[in-house]
C-alpha positions as CSV (number, residue, x, y, z in Angstrom):
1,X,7.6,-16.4,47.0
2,X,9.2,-14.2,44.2
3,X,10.2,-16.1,40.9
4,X,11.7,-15.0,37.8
5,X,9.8,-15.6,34.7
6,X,11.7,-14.3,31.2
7,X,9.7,-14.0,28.2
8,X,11.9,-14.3,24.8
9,X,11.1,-12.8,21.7
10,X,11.3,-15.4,18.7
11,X,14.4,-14.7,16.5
12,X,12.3,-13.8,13.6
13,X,10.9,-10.6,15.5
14,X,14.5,-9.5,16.1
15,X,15.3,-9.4,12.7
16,X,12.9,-7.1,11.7
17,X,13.2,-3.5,11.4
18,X,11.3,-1.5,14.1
19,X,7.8,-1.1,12.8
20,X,8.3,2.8,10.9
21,X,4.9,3.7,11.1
22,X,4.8,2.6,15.2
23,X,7.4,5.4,15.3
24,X,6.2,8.0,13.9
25,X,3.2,7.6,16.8
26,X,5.6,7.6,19.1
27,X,7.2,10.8,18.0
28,X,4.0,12.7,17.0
29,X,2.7,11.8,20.6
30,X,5.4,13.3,22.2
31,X,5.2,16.6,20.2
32,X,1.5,17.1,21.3
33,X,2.1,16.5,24.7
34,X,4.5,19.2,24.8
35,X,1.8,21.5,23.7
36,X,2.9,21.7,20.1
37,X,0.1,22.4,17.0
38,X,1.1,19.1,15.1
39,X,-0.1,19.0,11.2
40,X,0.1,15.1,10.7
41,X,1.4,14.6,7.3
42,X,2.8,11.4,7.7
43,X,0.6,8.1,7.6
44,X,-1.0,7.6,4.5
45,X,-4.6,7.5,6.5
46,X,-7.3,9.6,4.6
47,X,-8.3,12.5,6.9
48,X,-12.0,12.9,4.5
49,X,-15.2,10.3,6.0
50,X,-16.5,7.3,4.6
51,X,-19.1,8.3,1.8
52,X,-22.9,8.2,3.6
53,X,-24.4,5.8,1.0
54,X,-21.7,3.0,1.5
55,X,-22.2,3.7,5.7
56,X,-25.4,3.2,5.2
57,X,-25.4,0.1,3.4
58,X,-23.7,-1.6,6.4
59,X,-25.8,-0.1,8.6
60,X,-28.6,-1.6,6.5
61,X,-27.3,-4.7,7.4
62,X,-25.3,-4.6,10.3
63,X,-28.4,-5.7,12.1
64,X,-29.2,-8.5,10.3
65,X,-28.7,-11.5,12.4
66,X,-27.6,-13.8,9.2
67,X,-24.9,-11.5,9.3
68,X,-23.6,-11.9,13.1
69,X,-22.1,-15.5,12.0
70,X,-19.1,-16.8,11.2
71,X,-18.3,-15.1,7.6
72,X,-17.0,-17.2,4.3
73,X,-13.3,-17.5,4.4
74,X,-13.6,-16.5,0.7
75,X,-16.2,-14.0,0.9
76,X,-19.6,-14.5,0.3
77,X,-20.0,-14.9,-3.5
78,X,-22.3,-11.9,-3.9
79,X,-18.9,-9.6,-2.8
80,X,-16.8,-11.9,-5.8
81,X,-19.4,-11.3,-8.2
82,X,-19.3,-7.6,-7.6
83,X,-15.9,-7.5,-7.2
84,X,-15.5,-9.7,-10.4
85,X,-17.8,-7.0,-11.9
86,X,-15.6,-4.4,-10.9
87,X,-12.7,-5.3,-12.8
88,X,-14.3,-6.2,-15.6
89,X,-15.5,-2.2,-16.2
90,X,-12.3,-0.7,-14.8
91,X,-10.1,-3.2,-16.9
92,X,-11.9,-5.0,-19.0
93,X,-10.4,-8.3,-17.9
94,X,-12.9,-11.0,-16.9
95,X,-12.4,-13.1,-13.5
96,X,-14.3,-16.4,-12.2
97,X,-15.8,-15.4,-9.0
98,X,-16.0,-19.1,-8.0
99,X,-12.2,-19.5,-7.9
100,X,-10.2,-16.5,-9.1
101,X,-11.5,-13.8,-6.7
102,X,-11.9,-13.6,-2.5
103,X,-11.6,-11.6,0.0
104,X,-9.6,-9.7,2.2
105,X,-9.3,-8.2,5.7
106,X,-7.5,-5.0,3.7
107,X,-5.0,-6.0,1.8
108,X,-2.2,-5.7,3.7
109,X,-3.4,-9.1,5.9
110,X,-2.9,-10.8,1.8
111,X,0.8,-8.8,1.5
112,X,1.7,-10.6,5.1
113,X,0.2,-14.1,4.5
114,X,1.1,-14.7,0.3
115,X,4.5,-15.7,1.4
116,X,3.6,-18.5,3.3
117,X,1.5,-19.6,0.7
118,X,4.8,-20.4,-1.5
119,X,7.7,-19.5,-0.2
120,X,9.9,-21.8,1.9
121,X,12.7,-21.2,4.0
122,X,15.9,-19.9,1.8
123,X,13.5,-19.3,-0.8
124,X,14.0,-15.8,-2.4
125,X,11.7,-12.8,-2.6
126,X,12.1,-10.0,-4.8
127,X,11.1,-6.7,-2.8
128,X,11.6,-2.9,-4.1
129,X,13.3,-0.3,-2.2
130,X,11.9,2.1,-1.3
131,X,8.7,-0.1,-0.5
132,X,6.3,-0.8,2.1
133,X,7.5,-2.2,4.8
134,X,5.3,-5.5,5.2
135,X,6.7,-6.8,1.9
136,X,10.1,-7.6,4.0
137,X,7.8,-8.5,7.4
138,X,6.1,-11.3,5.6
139,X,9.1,-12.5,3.8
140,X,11.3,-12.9,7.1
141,X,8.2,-14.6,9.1
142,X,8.1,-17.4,6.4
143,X,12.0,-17.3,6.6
144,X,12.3,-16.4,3.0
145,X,15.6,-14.5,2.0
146,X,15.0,-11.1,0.7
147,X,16.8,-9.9,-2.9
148,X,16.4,-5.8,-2.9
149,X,15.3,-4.7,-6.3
150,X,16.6,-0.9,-6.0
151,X,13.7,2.1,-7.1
152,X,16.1,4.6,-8.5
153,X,14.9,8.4,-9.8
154,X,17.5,7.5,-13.2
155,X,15.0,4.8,-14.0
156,X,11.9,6.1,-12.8
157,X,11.5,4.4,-9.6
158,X,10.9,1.2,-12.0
159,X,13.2,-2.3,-10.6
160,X,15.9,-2.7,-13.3
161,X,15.3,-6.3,-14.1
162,X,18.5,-6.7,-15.8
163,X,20.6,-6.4,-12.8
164,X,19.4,-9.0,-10.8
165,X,21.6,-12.5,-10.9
166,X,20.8,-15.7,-12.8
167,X,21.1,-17.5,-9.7
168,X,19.0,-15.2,-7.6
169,X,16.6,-15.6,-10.3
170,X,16.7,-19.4,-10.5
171,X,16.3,-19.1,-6.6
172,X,12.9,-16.7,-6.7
173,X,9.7,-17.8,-5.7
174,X,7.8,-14.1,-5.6
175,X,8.3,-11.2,-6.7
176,X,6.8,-7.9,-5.1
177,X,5.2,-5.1,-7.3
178,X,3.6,-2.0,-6.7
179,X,2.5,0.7,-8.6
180,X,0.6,3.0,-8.3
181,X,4.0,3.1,-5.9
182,X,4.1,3.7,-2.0
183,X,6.3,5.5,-1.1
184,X,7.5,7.2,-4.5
185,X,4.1,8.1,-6.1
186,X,5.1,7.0,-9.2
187,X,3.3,5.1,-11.9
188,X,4.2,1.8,-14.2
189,X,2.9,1.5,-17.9
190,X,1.9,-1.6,-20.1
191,X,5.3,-2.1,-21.3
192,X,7.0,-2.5,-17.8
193,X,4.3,-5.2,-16.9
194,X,5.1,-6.9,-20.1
195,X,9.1,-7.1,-18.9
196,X,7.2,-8.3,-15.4
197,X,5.4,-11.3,-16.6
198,X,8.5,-12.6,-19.6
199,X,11.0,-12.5,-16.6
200,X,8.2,-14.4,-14.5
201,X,7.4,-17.2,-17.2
202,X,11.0,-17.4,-17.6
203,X,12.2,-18.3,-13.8
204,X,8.8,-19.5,-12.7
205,X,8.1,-16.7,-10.4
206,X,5.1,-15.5,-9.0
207,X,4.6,-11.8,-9.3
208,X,1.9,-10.2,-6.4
209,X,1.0,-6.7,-7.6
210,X,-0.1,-4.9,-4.6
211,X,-2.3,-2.2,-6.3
212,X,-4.3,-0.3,-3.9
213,X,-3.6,3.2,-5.5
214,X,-5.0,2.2,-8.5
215,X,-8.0,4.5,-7.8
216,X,-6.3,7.4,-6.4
217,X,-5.2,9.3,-9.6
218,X,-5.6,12.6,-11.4
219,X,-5.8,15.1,-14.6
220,X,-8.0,11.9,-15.8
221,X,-4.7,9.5,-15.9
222,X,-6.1,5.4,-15.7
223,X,-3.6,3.1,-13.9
224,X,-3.5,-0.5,-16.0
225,X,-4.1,-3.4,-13.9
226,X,-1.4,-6.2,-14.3
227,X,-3.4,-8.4,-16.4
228,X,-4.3,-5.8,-19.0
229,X,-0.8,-7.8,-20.3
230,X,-1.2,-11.1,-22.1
231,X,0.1,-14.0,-20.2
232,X,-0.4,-12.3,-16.6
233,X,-2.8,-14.5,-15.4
234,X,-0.8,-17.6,-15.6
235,X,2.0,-15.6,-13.2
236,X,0.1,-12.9,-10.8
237,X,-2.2,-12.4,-8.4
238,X,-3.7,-8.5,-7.8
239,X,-4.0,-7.2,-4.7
240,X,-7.0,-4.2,-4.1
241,X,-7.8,-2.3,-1.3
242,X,-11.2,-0.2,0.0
243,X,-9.2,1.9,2.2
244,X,-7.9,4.6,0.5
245,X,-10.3,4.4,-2.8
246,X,-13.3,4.8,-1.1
247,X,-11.9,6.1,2.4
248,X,-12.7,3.1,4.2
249,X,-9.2,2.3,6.0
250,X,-10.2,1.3,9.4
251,X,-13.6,-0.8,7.3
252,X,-10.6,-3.1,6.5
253,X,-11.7,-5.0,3.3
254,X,-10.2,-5.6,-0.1
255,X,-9.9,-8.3,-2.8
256,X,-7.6,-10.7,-4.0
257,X,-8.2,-11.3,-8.4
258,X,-5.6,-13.6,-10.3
259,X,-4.7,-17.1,-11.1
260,X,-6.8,-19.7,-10.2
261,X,-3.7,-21.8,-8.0
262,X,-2.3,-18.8,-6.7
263,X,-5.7,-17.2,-5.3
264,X,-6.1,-20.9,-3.7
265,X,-2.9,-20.5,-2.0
266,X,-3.4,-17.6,-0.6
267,X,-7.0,-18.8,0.6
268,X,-5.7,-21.6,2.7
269,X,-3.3,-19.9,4.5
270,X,-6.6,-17.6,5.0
271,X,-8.4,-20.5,6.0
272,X,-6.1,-21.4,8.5
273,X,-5.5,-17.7,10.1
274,X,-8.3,-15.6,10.2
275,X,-12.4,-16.0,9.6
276,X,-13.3,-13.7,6.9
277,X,-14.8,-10.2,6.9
278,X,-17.8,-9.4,8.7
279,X,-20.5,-9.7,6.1
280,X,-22.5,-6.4,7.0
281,X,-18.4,-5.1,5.6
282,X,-18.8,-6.9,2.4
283,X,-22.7,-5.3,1.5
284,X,-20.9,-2.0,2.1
285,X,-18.1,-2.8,0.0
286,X,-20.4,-3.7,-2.6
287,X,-22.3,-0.7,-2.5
288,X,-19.2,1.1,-2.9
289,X,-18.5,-0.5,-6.0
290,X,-21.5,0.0,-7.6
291,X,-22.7,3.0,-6.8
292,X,-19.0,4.5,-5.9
293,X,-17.8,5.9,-9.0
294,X,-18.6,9.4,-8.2
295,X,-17.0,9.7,-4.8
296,X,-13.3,8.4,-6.5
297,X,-13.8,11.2,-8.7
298,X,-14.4,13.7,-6.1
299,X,-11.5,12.3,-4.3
300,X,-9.4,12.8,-7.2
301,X,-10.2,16.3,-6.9
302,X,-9.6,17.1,-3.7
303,X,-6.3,15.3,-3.6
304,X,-5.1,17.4,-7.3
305,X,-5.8,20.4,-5.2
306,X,-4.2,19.5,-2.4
307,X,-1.0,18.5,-4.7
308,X,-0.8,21.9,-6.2
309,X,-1.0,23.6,-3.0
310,X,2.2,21.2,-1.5
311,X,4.1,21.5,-5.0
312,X,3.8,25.4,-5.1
313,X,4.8,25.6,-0.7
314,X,7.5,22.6,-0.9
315,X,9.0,24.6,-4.3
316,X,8.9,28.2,-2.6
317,X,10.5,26.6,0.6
318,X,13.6,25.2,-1.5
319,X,12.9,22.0,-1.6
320,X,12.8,19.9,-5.2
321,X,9.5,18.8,-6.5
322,X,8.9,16.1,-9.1
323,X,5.2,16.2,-10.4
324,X,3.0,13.2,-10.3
325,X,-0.2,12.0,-11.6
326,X,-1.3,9.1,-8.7
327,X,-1.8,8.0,-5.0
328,X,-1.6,10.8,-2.6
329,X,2.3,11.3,-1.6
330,X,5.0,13.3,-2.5
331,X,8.5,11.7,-2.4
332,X,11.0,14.6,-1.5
333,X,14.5,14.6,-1.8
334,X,16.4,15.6,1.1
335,X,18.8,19.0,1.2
336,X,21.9,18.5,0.9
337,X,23.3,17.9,3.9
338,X,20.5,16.1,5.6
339,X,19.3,12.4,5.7
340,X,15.9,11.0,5.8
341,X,16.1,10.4,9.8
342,X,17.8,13.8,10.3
343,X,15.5,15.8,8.1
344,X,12.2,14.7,9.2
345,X,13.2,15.2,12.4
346,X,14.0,18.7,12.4
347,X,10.7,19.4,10.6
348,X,8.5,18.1,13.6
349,X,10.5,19.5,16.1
350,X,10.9,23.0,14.5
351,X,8.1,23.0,12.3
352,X,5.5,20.9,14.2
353,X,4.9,18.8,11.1
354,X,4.9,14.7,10.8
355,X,6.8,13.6,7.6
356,X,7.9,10.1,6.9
357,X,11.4,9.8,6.5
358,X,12.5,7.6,3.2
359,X,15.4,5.0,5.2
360,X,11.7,3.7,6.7
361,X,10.9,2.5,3.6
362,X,13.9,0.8,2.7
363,X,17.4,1.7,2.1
364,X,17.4,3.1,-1.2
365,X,15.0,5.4,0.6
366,X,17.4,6.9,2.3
367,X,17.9,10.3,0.6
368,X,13.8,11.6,0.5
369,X,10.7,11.9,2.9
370,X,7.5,11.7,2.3
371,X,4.5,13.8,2.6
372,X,0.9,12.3,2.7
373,X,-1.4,15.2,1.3
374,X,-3.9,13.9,4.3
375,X,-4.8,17.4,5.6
376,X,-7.0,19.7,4.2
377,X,-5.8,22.9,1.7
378,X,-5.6,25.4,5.1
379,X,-3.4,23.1,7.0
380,X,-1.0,22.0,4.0
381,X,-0.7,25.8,3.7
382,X,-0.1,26.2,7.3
383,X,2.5,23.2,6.6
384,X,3.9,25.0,4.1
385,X,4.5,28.7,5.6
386,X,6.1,26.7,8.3
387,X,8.6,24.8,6.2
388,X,9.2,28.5,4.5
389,X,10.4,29.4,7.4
390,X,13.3,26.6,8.2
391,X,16.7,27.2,7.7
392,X,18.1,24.1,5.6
């Protein structure tokens, strides 16, 4: 007997945005299977391994049974004391391990789940555009209404704070920041987080810096964490990630540092959703932040040479190049005549390389794509003689 079954979709999943990064697999996939030589500049996902000490350290204890159980929710208090440490010598802000610091599965699981944590439905969220894309995912899954703060070049890619409403302020529950920025590569200074945490005292918002490029920076620049500002730890939580500072994307671990309320929060919507990161994860995470220091520097390297050899190709194939000092992307704006969608397809199907076009991001992307410098110096050439060779 034949019967119809019809699965619906819930209505929160139809308002989002297809899933940009889902894409751009989709698209790259199709160019290789019609035998093209695809150069994958897209995804931010570092193309260089894991450093061997930090593999070893998990496989040091990968095999210890203690380790096969259920992990802390929090993370076991060894990885907060380390990760406690940690900020303390980058920064030199001090953090209670017991109740200011835990873990995360990566820090884009924290970026999904924070809203739920405070924001109910009709609440508002502040989110930058251009931006990564979860800040919006999590904020319609709560049912939170999203306020766009524009990222504009005439104000460096910095939220003009002024603009925004006294009654969308009143309204705001959370407030998005991220810098060093995804998608623009630009960077925020002392003074901007100052602005950040007045406006936050002032409306009672909760600001969640999402700073996992903190580490990925050249010619010796230092990006400031958010509570290297007085007052910050009443109003923020920081958000830090393994993956691209120590190459450890698919590892999926980070930490959570920040107010003591907020970082609860946060931890019981953890509590409630997931079961912590494997422990054997959180020695290796530890040995990357002791004995890591070297291998962001040599990172940092590699990435500054990299940059140079984009900025010289990109700027002898006509396109504009802004210089930047952080995170590995470089936010190009489009030809005239072209948008973001139009742009970046033309470059993988005549050129055969992946770019991320700048609508994915957010509408005031719309305008620039985005290069990740994850290929090594012969294939960004490669990339390079190839866009050289367009007609825009």
């Amino acid at each position: 007997m034949s019967r119809e079954f019809n699965v619906t979709l819930s209505e929160r999943l139809g308002k989002l945005p297809p899933y940009l990064f889902a894409e751009l697999d989709r698209l790259k996939s199709k160019a290789i299977s019609e035998g093209k030589d695809v150069i994958d500049l897209g995804i931010g996902d570092p193309d260089t391994p894991t450093p061997e000490h930090i593999i070893e350290a998990l496989r040091k204890t990968a095999g210890n049974p203690e380790n096969h159980r259920y992990p802390s929710y929090i993370g076991m208090k060894i990885f907060r004391e380390a990760c406690s440490k940690w900020v303390k010598k980058r920064f030199g802000v001090s953090f209670n391990p017991d109740n200011e610091v835990i873990s995360l599965i990566g820090s884009k699981e924290a970026v999904a789940n924070i809203p739920f944590a405070f924001v109910n439905p009709g609440d508002t969220v502040l989110i930058p555009s251009p931006g990564y894309p979860v800040y919006t995912s999590g904020t319609i899954f709560c049912g939170g209404t999203q306020h766009i703060m524009p990222l504009k070049a005439e104000n460096k890619f910095l939220p003009d704070f002024k603009i925004i409403s006294e009654n969308v302020l009143k309204n705001t529950k959370l407030m998005f920041l991220n810098y060093p920025n995804n998608p623009t590569s630009v960077t925020a200074e002392i003074d901007f987080y100052r602005e950040a945490v007045e406006l936050a005292y002032k409306y009672n918002i909760i600001i969640c810096h999402d700073a996992a490029y903190s580490e990925t920076a050249f010619g010796g620049y230092k990006a400031p964490s958010i509570f290297n500002v007085d007052g910050a730890r009443d109003v923020a939580i920081e958000l830090h990630s393994f993956s691209k500072t120590y190459n450890m994307t698919g590892w999926r671990v980070g930490f959570a540092i920040g107010n003591e309320k907020i970082v609860g929060g946060l931890a019981k919507i953890k509590t409630n959703v997931d079961s912590g990161v494997f422990q054997a994860i959180q020695y290796a995470a530890i040995e990357a932040m002791e004995n890591g220091e070297k291998d962001i520097e040599m990172m940092a390297e590699i990435y500054s040479g990299r940059r140079k050899v984009m900025e010289d190709g990109l700027k002898r194939a006509g396109f504009s190049v802004t210089p930047s000092r952080a995170t590995f992307y470089m936010w190009i704006p489009c030809p005239k005549g072209y948008d973001s969608k139009k742009l970046s397809s033309k470059i993988l199907e005549e050129a055969a390389i992946v770019t991320t076009p700048g609508v994915g991001f957010g509408e005031y992307g719309e305008g620039y794509i985005r290069f990740a410098l994850t290929s090594d110096k012969k294939r960004l050439e490669e990339a390079c003689d190839r866009l050289a060779r367009l007609k825009l």
